[in-house]
N, C-alpha and C positions, 0 to 999 in steps of 0.2 A: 911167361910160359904159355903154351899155345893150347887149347881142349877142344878136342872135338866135339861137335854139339850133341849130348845124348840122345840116342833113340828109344822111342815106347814105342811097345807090340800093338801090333796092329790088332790085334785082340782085345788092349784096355782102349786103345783109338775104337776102335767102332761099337762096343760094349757103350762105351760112354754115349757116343752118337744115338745109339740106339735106345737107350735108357732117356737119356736127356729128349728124344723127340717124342718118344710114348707122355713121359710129364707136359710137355709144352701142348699134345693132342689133348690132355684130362683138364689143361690150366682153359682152354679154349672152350672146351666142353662148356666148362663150368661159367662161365663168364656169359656163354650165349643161351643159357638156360635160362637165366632170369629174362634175358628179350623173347624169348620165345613163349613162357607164361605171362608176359607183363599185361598181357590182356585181363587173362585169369584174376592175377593179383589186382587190379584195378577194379575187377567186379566185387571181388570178396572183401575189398578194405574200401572201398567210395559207393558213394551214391553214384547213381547214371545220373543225375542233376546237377554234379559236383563239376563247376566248371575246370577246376585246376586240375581235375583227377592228372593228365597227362604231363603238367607240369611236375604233381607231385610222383607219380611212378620213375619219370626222368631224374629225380634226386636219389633213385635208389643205385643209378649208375654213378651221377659224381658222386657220393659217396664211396663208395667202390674206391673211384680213383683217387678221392682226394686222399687217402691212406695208402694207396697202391705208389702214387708219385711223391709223396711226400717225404716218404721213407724208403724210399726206394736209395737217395745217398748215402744215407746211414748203412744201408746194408753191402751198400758198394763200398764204404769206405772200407765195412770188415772184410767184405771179399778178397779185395786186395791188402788183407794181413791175416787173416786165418781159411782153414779148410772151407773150402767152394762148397765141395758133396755136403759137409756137415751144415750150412748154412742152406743148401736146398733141402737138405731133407728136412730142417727145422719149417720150412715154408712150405712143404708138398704137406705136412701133416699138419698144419693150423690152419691154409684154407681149404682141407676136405674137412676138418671136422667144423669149422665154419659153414661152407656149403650145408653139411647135413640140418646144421643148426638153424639156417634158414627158413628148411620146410619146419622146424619144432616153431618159429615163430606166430604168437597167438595176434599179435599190436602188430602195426606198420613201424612202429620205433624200433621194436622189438627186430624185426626183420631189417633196418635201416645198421642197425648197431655188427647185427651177421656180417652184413658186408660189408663194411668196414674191416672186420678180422679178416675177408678172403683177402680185400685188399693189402693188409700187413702181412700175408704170408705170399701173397706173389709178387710182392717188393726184396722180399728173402731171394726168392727165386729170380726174378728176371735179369738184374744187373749180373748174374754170378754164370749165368749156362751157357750163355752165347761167346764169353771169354775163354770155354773149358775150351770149345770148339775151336777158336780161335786160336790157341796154345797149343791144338792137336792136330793143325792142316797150314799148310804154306799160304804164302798171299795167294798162291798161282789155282790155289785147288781152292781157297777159302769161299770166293762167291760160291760155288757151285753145292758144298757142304751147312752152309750159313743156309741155302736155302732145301736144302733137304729138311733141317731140322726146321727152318719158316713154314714150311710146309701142313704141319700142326696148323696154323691159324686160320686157310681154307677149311680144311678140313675136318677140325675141331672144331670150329663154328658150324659147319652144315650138323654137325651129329647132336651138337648143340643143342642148332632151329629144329632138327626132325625129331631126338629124342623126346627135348621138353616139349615139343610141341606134342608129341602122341602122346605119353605118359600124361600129360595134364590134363589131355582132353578127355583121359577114361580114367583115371585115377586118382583126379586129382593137382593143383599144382604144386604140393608141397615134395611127391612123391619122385619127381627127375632129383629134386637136390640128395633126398637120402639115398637115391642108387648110385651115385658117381662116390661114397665118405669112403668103402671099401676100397678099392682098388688103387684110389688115392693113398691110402694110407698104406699099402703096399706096395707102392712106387717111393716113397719115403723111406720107409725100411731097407728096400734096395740099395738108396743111396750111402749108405752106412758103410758099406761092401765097395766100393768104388777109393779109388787112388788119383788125387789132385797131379794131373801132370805135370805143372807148377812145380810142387814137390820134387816129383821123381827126377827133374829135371836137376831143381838146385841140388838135392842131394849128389844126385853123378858129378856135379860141376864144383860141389863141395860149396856151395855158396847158403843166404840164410832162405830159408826154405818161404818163409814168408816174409818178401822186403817191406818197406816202410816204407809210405810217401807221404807226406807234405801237403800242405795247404797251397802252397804255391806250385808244386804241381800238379793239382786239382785246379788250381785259377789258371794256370799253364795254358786248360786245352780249347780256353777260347781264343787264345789267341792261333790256335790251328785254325784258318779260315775256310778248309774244305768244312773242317768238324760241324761249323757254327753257320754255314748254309747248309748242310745235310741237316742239322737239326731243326733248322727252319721252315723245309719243305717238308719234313716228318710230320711237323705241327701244324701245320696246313694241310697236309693231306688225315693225319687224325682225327682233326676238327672236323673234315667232309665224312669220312670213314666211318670212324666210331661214332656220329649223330644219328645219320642214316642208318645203318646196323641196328643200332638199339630199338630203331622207329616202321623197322620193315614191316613184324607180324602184324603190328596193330594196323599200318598202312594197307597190304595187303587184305586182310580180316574184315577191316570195318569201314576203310576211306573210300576201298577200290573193290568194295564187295558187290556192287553190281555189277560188274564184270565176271564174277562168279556165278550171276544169277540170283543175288541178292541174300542166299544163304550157303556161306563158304565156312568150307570145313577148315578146322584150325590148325588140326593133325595132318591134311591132306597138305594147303599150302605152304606150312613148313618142311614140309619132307621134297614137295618141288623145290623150293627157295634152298635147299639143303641140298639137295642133289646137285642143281644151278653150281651153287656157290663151289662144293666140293670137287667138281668138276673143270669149271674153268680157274679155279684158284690151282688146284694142284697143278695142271698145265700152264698157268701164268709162271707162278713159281718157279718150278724147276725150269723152265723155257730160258725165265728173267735170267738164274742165276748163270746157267750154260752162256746162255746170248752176254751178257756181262765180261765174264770170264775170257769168251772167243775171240769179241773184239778189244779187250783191252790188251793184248798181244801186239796192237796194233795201235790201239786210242789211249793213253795212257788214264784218258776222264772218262771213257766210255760206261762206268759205273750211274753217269751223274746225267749224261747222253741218254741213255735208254732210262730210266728213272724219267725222266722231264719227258720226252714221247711219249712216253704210256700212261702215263698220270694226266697229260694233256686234252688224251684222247675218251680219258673216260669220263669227262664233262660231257660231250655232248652224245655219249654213248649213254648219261644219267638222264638228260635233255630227254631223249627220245623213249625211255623207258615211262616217264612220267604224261608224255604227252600220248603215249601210243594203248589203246585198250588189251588188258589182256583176253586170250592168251597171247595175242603177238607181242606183248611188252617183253616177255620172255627171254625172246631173242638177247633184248636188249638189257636186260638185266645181264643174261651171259658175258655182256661183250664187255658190261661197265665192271661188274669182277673181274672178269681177264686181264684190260687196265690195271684196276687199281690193284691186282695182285703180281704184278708184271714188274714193279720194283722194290719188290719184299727182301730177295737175297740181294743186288746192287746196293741198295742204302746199307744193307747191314754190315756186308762188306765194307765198304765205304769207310763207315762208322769205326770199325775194327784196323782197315790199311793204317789210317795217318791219327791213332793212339797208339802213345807209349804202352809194351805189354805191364808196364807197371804198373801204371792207372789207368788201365782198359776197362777194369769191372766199377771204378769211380767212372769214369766217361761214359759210358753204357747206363748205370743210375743217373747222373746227371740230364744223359738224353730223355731218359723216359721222364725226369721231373720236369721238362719243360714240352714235349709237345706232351706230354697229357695237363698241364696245368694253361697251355695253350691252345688247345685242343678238343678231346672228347668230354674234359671235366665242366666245359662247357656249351658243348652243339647239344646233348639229349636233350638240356631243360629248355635250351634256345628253341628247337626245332618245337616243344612241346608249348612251348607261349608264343609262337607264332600261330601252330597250328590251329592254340584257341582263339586266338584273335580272326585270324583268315583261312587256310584249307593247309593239309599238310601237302599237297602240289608245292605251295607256293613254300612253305617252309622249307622240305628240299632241295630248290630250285636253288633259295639265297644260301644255302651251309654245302652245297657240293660248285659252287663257284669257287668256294678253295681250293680246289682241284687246278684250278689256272696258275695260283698266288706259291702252291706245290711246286708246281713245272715252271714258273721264271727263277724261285730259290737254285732249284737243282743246273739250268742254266746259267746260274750268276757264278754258282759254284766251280763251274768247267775248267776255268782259268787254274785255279789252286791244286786240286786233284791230285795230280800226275807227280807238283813235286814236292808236296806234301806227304803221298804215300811212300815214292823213294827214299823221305829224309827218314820216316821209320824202317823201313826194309833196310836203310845202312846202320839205323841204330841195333836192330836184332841182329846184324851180324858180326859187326865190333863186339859186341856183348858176349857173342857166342865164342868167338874167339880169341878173346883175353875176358875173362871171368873173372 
């Protein structure tokens, strides 16, 4: 018998979008607060004589992610068998009240053990939001939506660097964590209120609202070989990404403070770095996912194409930022976020094309277990025992050369792409029309 594939109102489609982008702005926030006081916190918990201070502030981020990516499958596996909303909202409410718990901490353990919790609630969250999206827009529209809602991670990171950076430097650094536990925690509440389109969908179709998968279709989706080079230059570019990120304020502040004159404001240079980032990330972004989108009309890998160009390019766009004094380094900071934000919506897409909607939200957890446990969970401490050994130039220099190792994965990938995502696009439509 034949069914038409249900439609949801354009009102739960963009509600969702629009909710799901506000949390993924507060999840960014929250993450780039801690880099943005990590000065702060290094004066208050070390000696200035303390050679590891850097190494040991850098463990406040793997920690983070080693509970962010480690359970991140787990929460995918329930994704895909129970309520999405209900699993984000259980993750939007454990790391704001984690966050706030942060600044209550009095110990470096004490605050070490905090995030850890943030990272168990946005392992709740991450595998389960970018599937709602995914379930709520065609392949044809998906890059370009995928990076509306990516759009959060410029620019929750800049409000991040400028918030905590001002609030800390006159208040305190305890006091950026407790102002974001509110509003977090009404963004969780909301989710409650919200309808799995998932659901709505089985139910019209009369089928079981939350299917079941397998172990073996979880081991399934490496044998997807676009999956398993997207997820490779992920890991490679999160390694350069998220090192660098966590190491800018303190770089900016104290490595490259004669450039400021020797006494640089802490509040000032994040809010430039914050502007910067917010700036060319938002236009990389939405750029990436339109440019994605326009030419694969045409390229059937053009996903994997524009991803490897601009991840390529922001090697030597990081080159020139490090060798050049500011303020003209500026520039070049602009240009290496533009880059590296330029295949935010393309991968994610990507990611989404050529998985089964079954196990999308396991594929999605599985990706963030591997380039974060490839990755950022270990460039901060990297960058941070280099930099005590040698200068943080030169620490840079060796963790944003994954930016090249990025752009040959996303190239090796090109071949697979095209008929990888068609064998899902015929799988969503047989499905659709026999149920």
């Amino acid at each position: 018998m034949q069914h038409s594939t249900p439609t949801i109102s354009k009102r739960l489609t963009y509600s969702a979008l629009g909710l799901l982008l506000a949390i993924n702005l507060f999840n960014y926030i929250d993450r780039y607060i801690l880099a943005a006081v990590e000065p702060l916190i290094s004066d208050h918990f070390f000696a200035a004589t303390d050679k590891d201070a850097m190494a040991k502030t850098g463990s406040l981020a793997t920690a983070f992610l080693v509970s962010y990516m480690m359970l991140a499958p787990l929460f995918g596996w329930l994704a895909d068998r129970f309520s999405r909303w209900l699993i984000i909202a259980f993750g939007v409410a454990l790391w704001s009240l984690a966050s706030g718990a942060s600044g209550l901490a009095s110990t470096f353990a004490a605050l070490m053990i905090t995030r850890i919790f943030v990272g168990i609630g946005e392992a709740a969250y991450g595998p389960a939001a970018p599937t709602i999206i995914s379930d709520l827009f065609s392949v044809e529209k998906r890059g370009r939506m995928l990076s509306l809602f990516y759009v959060a991670i410029p620019v929750g990171s800049a409000i991040g660097y400028a918030f905590g950076g001002a609030v800390g430097q006159h208040w305190g650094w305890q006091w950026p964590f407790y102002l974001v536990t509110i509003p977090g925690l009404v963004l969780a509440a909301l989710c409650l209120f919200m309808r799995d389109p998932r659901g709505v969908r089985a139910r019209a179709a009369e089928q079981p609202t939350h299917p079941k998968i397998t172990l073996a279709d979880a081991l399934a989706l490496f044998r997807i070989r676009s999956y398993t080079t997207n997820t490779a230059a992920m890991a490679a570019m999160t390694f350069a990404m998220g090192g660098i990120s966590f190491w800018v304020p303190r770089y900016l502040f104290k490595y490259r403070a004669g450039d400021f004159g020797g006494h640089p404001d802490l509040g000032q240079i994040n809010f430039t770095f914050g502007a910067i980032t917010a700036t060319a990330g938002l236009i990389a972004t939405i750029a990436g996912g339109w440019t994605g989108d326009q030419v694969r009309k045409r390229f059937p890998s053009a996903y994997f194409l524009v991803s490897a160009v601009t991840i390529f390019f922001a090697f030597p766009a990081t080159v020139l930022m490090l060798r050049t004094p500011f303020p003209g380094a500026w520039v070049f900071v602009f240009f290496a976020v533009f880059f590296l934000f330029f295949n935010t919506g393309p991968a994610n897409a990507a990611l989404a094309n050529v998985t089964p909607p079954v196990s999308r939200a396991t594929a999605f957890a599985l990706n963030i277990l591997i380039i974060h446990i490839l990755g950022d969970a270990l460039s901060p401490p990297l960058i941070g025992w280099i930099a005590d050994q040698t200068n943080m130039n030169f620490a840079f220099l060796v963790v944003s050369a994954m930016m090249v190792v990025a752009a040959v994965c996303w190239l090796m990938g090109m071949r697979y792409l095209g008929q990888d995502t068609a064998a899902i696009v015929a799988l969503e439509e047989s499905s659709a029309a026999n149920p």
